[in-house]
N, C-alpha and C positions, 0 to 999 in steps of 0.2 A: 962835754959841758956838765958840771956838777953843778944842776940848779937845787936850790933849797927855798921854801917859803915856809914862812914863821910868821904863826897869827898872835899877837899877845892880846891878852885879856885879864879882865878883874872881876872878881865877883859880884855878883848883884850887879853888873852894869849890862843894860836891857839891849843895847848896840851888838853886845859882846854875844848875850844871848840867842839874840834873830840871829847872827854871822855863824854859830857853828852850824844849824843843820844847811847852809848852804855852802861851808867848809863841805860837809861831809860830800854834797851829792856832787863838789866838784873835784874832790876826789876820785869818787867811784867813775863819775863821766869820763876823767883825765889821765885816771891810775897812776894815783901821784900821793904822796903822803904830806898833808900839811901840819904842822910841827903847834902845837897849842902851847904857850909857855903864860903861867900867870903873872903879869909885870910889876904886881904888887911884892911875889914873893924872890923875886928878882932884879931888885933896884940896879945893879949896877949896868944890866940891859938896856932899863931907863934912859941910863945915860950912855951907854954904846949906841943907842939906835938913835939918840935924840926924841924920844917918845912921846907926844904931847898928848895925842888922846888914844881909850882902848874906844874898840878893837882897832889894831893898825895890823897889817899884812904889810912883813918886809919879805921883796925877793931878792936871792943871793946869788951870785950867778960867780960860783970859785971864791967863797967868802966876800965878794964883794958886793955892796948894794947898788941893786941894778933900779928897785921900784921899790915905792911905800906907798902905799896906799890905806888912808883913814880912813876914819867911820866904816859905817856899812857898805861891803861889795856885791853887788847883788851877782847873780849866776852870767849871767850873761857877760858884763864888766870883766868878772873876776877869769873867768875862762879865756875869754879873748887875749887878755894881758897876759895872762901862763903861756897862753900856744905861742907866742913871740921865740919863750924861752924851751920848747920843746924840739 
């Protein structure tokens, strides 16, 4: 199973901000690499993912989208949802 999670973000947006260091520590917890992509400098994402707000975590499960999960994922949330796909 080739899973893939991809958090998009934009600058200055404070949503975006809180979500990396709990990217980071659910990484380290999961050892798993989450994929940071900025959705502003990447418009046509935008519109592959259907994007409405940052930060959005999409999971990819064989390029396909299994989950999207908006706004802020807190640690708890974000981990529970990955171990489905682990």
């Amino acid at each position: 199973m080739a899973v893939r999670v991809i958090c998009f973000y934009q600058p200055g947006c404070m949503g975006c901000m809180e979500q990396t260091p709990i990217n980071r520590e659910v990484e380290r917890k999961l050892s798993l690499k989450i994929e940071e992509i900025d959705a502003v400098k990447h418009p046509q994402l935008i519109r592959q993912y259907g994007l409405k707000v940052t930060p959005t975590i999409v999971i990819l499960n064989n390029d396909v989208v299994e989950e999207r999960l908006e706004g802020v994922v807190h640690t708890e949330q974000f981990e529970a949802t990955l171990k489905k796909y682990q």
